[in-house]
N, C-alpha and C positions, 0 to 999 in steps of 0.2 A: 092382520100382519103375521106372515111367518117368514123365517129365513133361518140359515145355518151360516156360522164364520167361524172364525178358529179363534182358541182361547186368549193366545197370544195378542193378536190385532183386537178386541174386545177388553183386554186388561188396560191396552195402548192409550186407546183413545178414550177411555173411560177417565183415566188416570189425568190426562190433556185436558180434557173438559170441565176436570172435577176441581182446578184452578179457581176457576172463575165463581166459586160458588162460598161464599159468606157466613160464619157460623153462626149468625145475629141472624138472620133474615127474618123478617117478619109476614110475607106471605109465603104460604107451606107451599107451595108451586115452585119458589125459587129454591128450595133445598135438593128439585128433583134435574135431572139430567132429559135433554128432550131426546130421543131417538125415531129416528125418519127412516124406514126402510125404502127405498128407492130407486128402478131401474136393478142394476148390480150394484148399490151402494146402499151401506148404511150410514145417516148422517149422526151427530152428534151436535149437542148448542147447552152452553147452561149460560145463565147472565145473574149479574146483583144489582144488574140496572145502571151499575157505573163499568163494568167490562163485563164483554160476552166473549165465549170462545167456541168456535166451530171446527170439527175437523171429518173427514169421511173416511172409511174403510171398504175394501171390495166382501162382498159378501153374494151369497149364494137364494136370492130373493125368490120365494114363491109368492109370496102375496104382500101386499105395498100397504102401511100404512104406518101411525104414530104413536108415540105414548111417552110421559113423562115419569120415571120411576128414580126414587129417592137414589140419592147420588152415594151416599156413605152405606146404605145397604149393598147398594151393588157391586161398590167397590171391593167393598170388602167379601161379599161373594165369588168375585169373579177370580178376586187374586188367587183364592184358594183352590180353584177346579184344576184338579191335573190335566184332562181330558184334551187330546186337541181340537177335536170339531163339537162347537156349542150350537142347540137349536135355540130360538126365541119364537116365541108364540104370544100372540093374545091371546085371551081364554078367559069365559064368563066376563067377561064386559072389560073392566078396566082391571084386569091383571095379566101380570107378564108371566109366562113359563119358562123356565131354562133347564133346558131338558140338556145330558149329557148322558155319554155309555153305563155312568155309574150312579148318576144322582138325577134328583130331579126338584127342582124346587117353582114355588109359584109365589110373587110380591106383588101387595098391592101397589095400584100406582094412583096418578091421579090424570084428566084428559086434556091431550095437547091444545084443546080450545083454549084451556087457561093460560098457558105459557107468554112471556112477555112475546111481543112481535121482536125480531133480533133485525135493528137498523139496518138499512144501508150504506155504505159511504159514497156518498158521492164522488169520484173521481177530481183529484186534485194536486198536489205537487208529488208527483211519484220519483223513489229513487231504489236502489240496493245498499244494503252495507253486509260486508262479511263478518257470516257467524261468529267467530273466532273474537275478533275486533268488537263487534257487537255489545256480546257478551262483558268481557271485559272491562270496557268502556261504561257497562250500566253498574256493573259492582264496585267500581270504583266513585261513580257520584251517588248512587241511589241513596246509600247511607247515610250523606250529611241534611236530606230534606227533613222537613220539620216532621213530626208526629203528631203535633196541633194544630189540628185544624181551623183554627180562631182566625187565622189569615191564607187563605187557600194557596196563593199563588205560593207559600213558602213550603207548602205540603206535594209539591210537585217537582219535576225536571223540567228545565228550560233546554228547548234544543232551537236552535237558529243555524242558519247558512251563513257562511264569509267563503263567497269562492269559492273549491273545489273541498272544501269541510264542513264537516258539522258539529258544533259545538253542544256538549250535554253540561247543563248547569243546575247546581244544588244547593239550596243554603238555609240553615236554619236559623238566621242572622247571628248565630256564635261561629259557626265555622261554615266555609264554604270549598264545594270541590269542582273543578272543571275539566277537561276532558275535550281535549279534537278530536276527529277522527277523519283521516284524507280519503276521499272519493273516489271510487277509478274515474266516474263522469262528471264534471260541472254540472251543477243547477244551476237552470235558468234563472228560474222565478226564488224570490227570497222566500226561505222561510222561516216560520219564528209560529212558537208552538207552546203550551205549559202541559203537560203530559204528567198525571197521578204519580204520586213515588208508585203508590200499591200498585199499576200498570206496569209500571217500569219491573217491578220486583217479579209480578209473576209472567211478565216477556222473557225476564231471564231464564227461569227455571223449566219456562218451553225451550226453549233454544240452548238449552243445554242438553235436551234429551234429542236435540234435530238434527238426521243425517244431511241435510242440506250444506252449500257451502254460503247462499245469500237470504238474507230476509228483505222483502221486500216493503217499501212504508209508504202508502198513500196519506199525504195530508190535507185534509177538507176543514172547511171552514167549524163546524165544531167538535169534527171526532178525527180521530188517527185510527188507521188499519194497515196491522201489521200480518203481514204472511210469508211461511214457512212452511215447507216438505205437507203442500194443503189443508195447514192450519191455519186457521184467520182470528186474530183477537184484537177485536173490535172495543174503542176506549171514549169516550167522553174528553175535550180537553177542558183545562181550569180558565176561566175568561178572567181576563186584569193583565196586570203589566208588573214583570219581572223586577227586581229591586236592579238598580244601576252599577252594578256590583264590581264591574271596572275599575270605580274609584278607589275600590279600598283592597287593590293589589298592590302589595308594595313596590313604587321603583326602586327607590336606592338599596343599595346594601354595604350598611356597616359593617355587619359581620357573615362572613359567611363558612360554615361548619360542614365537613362529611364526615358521614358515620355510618358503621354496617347496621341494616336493617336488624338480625336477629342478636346483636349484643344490644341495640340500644330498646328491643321490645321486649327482652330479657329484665332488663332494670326498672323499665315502665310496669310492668308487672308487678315484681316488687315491693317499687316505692307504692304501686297503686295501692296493697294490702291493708297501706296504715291513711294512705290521703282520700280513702273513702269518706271518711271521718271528717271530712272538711271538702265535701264537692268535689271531687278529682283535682283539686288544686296541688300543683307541681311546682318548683322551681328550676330552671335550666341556667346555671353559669358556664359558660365560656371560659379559657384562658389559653394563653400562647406556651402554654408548658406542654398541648396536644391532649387537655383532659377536660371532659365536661363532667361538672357537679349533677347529680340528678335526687334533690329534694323532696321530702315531703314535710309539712310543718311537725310540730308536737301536737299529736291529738290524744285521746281517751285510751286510745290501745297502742301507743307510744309514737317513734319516728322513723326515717328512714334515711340516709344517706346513701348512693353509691356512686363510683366512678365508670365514665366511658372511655375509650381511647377516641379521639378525633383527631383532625386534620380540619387545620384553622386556619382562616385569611381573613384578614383584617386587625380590627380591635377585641380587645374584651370585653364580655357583654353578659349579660342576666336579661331573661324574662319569666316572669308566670305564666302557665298555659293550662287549661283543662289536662291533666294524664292523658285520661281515657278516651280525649277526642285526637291525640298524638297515635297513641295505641291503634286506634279505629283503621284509621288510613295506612297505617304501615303493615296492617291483615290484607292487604291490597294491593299492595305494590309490590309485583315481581323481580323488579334492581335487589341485588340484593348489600345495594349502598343508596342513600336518599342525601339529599343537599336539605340543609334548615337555614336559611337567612332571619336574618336579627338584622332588627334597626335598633329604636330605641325603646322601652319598657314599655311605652301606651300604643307602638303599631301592633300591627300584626305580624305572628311567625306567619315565617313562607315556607312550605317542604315540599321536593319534587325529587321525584327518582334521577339519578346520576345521568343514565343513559338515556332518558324520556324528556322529549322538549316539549308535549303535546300535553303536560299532567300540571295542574300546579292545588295545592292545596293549601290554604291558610288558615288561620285559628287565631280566634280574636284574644291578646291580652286579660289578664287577669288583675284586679287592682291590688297592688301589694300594702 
């Protein structure tokens, strides 16, 4: 294997690929990065077994062949070469050379025979959604999925079809977040899917770095594959059946509150200082004077009062909520005014941006 590419496109895809890759791993094959010289392309693949990420670069191939060389070595070599055109070589069996005008280094690696095979997906409900939208749309549910894995399907996004949308769902059964997003084209065929939060997390932060304007998402019976500006990340989905989670949006509204985003994340702040001390537990009162109370109990390191200004419809109302799952969601929403519905003390708050009819976020009661 030798070829030449420039530093630039080498940091790129280095950096894409180095996503997928696990700081737990337990076989030393998965810590490394696989590289495939090819025709005029170099390919790139790492996987943890639960996602894989591929992407290619055009490079200048004299001799065609593979090698899997540790991923945080090289990254962190590569960042550092000023140089623009890098060679690669094998050399003495299973090490890489990276030769440049000024430097020259040699890493061992370890041989592409080891590397997992990286799946195929079979072709299956394919559609587009725009980057922009995409993006946005995963940062705002990914956060409320569980971190415990004790019940899978609560450690993932739910995304289904209704029509010409697609709905991403999240919930750690204390709060949950959802999320449409409209289609330019109808789906046919239904879909319904449970897709990794940790999938979900590191799609975003590809497509955050993607000149493209669409990602494309094939969905097959037990994996999803997503592709961008010929990146592919390839995911496992979680098998079980989503909680029914419909049930417990609230209809009615007793009370219904608007308040600016950055005065009322101001005071969650705050009050959060002293209601660490007691679980993020908050109090929210209501009244038709145009002020909300925003509590924290008495604890060890004292308490905290402050006022919001709001704009009130309805009755006067109190609930407790987790602080920091109020906070969370409002690090997310671009309105820079949210709507909070209040029933009664044991439903659930409801919060949705002013201008967004597509967002709805609820947070389950606290018992007082």
């Amino acid at each position: 294997m030798k070829l030449f590419c420039t530093q630039k496109d080498l940091d790129y895809a280095i950096n894409i690929v180095s996503k997928a890759i696990s700081p737990n791993n337990t076989l030393p094959v998965l810590n490394n990065i696989l590289l495939k010289a090819e025709g005029k392309k170099l390919y790139f693949s790492s996987t943890n077994l639960e996602i894989a990420i591929s992407c290619v670069i055009d490079a200048d191939v004299r001799g065609e062949g593979s090698i899997t060389v540790p991923a945080k070595l090289l990254s962190g070599y590569v960042a550092l070469l000023t140089d623009e055109k890098v060679e690669l070589s094998l050399v003495e069996g299973l090490n890489l050379a990276i030769n440049s005008s000024n430097s020259s280094t040699k890493i061992k690696c370890i041989s592409s025979d080891e590397f997992p095979l990286i799946p195929k997906v079979e072709k299956g409900q394919e559609f587009g959604i725009k980057i922009d939208t995409f993006y946005e749309a995963i940062n705002q549910v990914v956060f409320a999925a569980s971190m415990n894995t004790s019940r899978p399907v609560l450690s993932g996004v739910l995304m289904y079809s209704v029509g010409d949308e697609i709905k991403l769902v999240a919930t750690d059964s204390y709060r949950l977040a959802e999320k449409g997003i409209k289609l330019e084209k109808k789906i046919t065929d239904e879909i319904y899917c449970i897709i990794p939060a940790r999938t979900m997390m590191e799609l975003a932060k590809v497509i955050s770095k993607a000149q493209g304007k669409e990602v494309k998402v094939n969905v097959s019976k037990n994996q999803i594959l997503f592709t961008v500006d010929g990146i592919e990340l390839i995911s496992r989905l979680i098998e079980g059946k989503f909680p029914d989670y419909e049930k417990i949006i609230p209809k009615g509204t007793l009370t219904k509150v608007e308040v600016s985003v950055e005065d009322l994340s101001l005071v969650l702040k705050r009050v959060g200082l002293f209601a660490r001390e007691n679980n993020n537990s908050i109090k929210l009162s209501v009244t038709n004077d145009g002020k909300m109370l925003v509590a924290s109990e008495e604890t060890k390191v004292g308490e905290e009062k402050a006022e919001v200004v709001i704009k009130i419809t309805g009755e006067n109302n109190k609930i407790s909520l987790n602080g920091q799952y109020l906070l969370d969601v409002l690090t997310y929403i671009t309105d820079d005014k949210v709507e909070l519905v209040m029933n009664d003390k044991s439903s659930p708050g409801l919060i949705r941006p002013i201008k967004e009819d597509n967002y709805v976020y609820i947070i389950m009661p606290l018992k007082v």
